[in-house]
N, C-alpha and C positions, 0 to 999 in steps of 0.2 A: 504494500500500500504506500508507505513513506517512509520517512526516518526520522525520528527524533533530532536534532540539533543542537537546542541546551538547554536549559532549566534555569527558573529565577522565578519572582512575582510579580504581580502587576496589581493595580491597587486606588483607593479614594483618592482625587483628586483627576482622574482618568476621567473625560467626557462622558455625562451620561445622555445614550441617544436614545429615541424613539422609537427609531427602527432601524434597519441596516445604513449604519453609517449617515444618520439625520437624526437633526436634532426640531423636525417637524414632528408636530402633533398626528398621534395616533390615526391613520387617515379610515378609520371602518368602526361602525358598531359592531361590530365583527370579535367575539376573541380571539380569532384567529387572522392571521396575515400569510398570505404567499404572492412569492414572486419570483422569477428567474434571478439566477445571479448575475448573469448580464444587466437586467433590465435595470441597477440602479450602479453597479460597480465599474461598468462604461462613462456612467458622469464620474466617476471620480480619479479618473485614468486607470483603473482597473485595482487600484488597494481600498481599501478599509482602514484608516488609521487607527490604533488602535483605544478601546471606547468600554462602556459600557453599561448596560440594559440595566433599569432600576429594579421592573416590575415585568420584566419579559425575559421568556426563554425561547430558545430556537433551535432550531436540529437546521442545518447544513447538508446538503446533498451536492458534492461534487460530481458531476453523472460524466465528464468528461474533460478533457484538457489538466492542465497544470495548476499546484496552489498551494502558497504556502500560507500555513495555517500558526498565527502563534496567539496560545491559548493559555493567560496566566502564566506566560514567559516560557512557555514547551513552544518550540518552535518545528513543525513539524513540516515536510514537505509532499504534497501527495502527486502521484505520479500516476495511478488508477484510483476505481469508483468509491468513496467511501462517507460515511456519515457521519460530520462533528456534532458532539450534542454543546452546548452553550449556555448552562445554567444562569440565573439570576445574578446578576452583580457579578458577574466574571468577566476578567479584563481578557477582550481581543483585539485582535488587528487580523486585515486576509491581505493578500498579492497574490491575484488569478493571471494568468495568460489569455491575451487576446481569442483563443479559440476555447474558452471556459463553457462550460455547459450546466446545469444543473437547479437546484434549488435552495431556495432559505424560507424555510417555513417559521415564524413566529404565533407565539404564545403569550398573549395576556395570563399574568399569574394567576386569576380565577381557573382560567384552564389548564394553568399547570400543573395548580395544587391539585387540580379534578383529576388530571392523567395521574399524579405522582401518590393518591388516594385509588386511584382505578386498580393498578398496578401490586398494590400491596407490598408484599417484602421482595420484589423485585424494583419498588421506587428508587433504593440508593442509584438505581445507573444512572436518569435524571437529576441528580444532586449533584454526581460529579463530570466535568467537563471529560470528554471523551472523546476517541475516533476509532471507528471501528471499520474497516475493509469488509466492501459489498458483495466483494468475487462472486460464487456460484447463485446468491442470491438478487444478481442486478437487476433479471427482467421483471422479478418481484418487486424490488424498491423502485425499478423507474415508470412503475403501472402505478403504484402507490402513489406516488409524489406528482404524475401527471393527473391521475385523479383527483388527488386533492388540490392542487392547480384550477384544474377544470371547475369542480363544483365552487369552490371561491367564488370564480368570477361570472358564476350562473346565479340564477336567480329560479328554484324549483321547492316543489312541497318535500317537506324534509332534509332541506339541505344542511342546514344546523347540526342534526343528529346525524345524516352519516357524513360530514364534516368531523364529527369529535370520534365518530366511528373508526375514521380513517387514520386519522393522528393518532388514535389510541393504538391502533394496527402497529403504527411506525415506533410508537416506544414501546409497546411488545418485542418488537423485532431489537430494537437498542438493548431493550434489558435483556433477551437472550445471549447476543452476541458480547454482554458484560459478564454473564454468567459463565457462559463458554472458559471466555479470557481466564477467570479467575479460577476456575478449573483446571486449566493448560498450566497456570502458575502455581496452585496447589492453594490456593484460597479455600476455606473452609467454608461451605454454602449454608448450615445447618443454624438454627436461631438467630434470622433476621427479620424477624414478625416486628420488632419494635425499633428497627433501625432507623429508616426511613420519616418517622413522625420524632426520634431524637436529634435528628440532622437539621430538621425542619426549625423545633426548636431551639437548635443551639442558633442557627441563623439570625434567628428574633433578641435572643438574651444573651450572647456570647459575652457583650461588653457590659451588661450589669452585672458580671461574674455571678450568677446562679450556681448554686451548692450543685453536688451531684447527687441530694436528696432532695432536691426542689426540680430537679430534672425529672426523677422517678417518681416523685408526688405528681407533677401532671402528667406522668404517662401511665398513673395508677400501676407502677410495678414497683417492687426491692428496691435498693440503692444495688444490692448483690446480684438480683437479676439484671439490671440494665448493667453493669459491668460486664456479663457474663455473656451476655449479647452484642456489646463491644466489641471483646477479645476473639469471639468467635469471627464476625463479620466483617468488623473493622481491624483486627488486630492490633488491638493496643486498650486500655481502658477507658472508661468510659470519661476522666479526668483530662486524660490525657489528651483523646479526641478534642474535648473544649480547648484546652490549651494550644493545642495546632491551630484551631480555629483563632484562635487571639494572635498567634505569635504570626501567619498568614497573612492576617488584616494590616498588625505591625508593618511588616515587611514591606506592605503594598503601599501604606502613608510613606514610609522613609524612601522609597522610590520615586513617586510618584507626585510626593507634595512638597511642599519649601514650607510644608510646618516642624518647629524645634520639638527637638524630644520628647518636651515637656508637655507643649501642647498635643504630641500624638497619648503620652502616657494618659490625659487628661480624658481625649476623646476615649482611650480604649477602657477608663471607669477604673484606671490607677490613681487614686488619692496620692501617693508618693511616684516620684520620677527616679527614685532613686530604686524602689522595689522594682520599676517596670523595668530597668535598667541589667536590675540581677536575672530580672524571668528573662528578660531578651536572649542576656546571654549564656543562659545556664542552658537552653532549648537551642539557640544559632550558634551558639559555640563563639562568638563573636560581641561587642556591645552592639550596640544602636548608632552610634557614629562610625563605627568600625563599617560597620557594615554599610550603612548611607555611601561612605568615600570606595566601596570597592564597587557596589554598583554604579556609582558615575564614572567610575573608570572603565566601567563594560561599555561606555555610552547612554544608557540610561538617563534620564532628564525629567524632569517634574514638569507634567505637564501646563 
């Protein structure tokens, strides 16, 4: 499919758009949006700088040509047919070639949360940013993604319903192909009934630092069962999970914005700059200024 590149964050202070690559108003009563990738990434000489959706998520359909995809600073290159997912508040940027093909299907969050509720303990694949190679299933995805094209821009009895039918099809087919993945890598599949609504939540409460008994109090389990459902799914605990989610967002400010320390420790719900300073570096291995100056040295710039 493609190859990986390099790895970093991307982060607050990053453009938040609308829809691909604008910062126009939601143009449909619609919670859903499609369009070709041509049809808006031609006005903008063929990149997407990179941005990102408040209250929107998107699945990406490359059906053809060349793209380099970088997704929360994974910079990946695809070469054949495959599918980015692009969660909520995830920093991207695209660079298609002129003979690009394909689609970008967006999601208003009421529909997302609907699919990532549909779905059940298959949601975490919509949570995290991904790409998954279409190979043997492409005349499937490219009958998918034309259909759901086509009824869009029709106007018919039930188009609504098998609209969300259809999209629900396409993250079936995502969560499959995440499932697969983590199989081939020896991921544990077994107790992820409560992953997917803990992810959800950590999104909302990360920066009020919620206990990890106020996490399991509203998902009505243990503090020891939601651990347990962690290590298996997630692999790592269920503490631990929130603190990647903190040290992430960190990352993403100290990249991405020309705010001081203090004010990022401030936004991420640190009363001390000095404690955010030790979690910084106790998790990056690195401080918070340390770290600011190696990524400006990658190129990286506050947007």
């Amino acid at each position: 499919m493609g190859r990986a590149i390099h790895r970093s964050a991307g982060g607050t202070g990053v453009p938040v758009f609308e829809l691909f690559g604008e910062r126009q108003t939601w143009p449909t009563p619609d919670l859903l949006h499609c369009e070709s990738i041509p049809e808006r990434s031609h006005l903008h000489d063929w990149e997407i700088t990179q941005h990102r959706h408040a209250n929107l998520g998107q699945f990406l359909y490359v059906q053809g040509g060349h793209a380099m995809l970088d997704v929360e600073g994974a910079v990946t290159e695809i070469d054949e047919p495959a599918v980015q997912i692009v969660p909520p508040m995830c920093v991207h940027g695209f660079r298609f070639s002129h003979d690009i093909a394909g689609y970008v299907i967006t999601l208003a969050l009421p529909l997302f949360d609907w699919l990532q509720d549909s779905l059940g303990n298959a949601a975490p694949a919509l949570l995290r940013a991904g790409c998954y190679a279409v190979g043997a299933d492409k005349p499937y995805i490219d009958q998918l993604c034309q259909r759901i094209d086509l009824e869009y821009a029709a106007v018919a009895p039930g188009r609504d319903f098998l609209l969300h039918s259809l999209v629900g099809a396409l993250g079936s087919w995502v969560a499959r192909q995440q499932h697969e993945q983590r199989e081939a890598d020896g991921w544990p599949e077994r107790g992820q009934h409560h992953t997917g609504s803990f992810s959800r939540l950590v999104e909302q409460h990360f920066h009020e630092h919620w206990s990890i008994g106020q996490y399991a109090a509203a998902l009505a389990i243990t503090t020891a069962q939601l651990n347990n459902v962690c290590r298996r799914s997630l692999g790592c605990s269920a503490l631990e999970h929130v603190h990647r989610r903190v040290l992430l967002e960190a990352k993403r400010n100290l990249i991405y914005t020309t705010m001081t320390i203090a004010q990022i420790a401030d936004v991420l719900g640190f009363s001390d700059v000095a404690y955010f300073s030790r979690f910084f570096r106790r998790l990056a291995r690195v401080s918070p200024r340390e770290f600011r100056h190696k990524q400006a040295s990658y190129g990286r710039t506050p947007a």
